[in-house]
matplotlib code that plots the C-alpha trace (Angstrom):
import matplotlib.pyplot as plt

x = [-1.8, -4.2, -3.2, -5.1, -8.0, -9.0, -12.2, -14.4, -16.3, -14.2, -13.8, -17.8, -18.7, -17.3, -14.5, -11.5, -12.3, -12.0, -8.5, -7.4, -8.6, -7.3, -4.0, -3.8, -4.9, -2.0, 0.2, -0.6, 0.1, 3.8, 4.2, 3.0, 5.7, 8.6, 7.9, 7.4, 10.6, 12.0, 11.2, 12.3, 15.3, 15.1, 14.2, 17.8, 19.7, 18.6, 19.2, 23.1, 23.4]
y = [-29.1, -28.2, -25.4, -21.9, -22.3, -19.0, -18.1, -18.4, -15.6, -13.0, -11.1, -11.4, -10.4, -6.8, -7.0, -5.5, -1.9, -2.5, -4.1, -1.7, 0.9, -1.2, -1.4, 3.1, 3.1, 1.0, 2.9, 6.2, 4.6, 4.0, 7.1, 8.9, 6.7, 7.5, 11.1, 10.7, 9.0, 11.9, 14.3, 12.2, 12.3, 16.2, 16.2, 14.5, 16.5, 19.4, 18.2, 17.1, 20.8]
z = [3.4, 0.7, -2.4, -2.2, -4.5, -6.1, -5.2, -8.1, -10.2, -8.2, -11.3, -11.9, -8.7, -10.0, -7.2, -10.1, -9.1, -5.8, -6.0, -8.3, -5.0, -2.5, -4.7, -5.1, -1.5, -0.7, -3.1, -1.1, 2.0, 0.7, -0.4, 2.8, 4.4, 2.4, 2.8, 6.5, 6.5, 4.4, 7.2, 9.8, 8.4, 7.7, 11.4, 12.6, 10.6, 11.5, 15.4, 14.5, 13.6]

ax = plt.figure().add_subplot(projection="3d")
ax.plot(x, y, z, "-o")
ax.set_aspect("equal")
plt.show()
């Protein structure tokens, strides 16, 4: 149908900080979610043994 039109002024509206919180919030997320993984893993080797 149509393009996505960038909504305009975002960056005067002041919304770069919270993108760039949004963005480290997201960030964390991952990493909590690799290291879950990493214990998940832990937690199946451990119950091979």
């Amino acid at each position: 149908m149509g393009r996505k039109r960038e909504r305009p002024g975002l960056r005067q509206v002041g919304a770069e900080p919270v993108l760039k919180s949004v963005e480290g919030q997201a960030i964390s997320f991952l990493e909590r979610l690799d290291s879950v993984d990493k214990l998940a893993r832990v937690e199946r080797a451990l119950n091979a043994i």
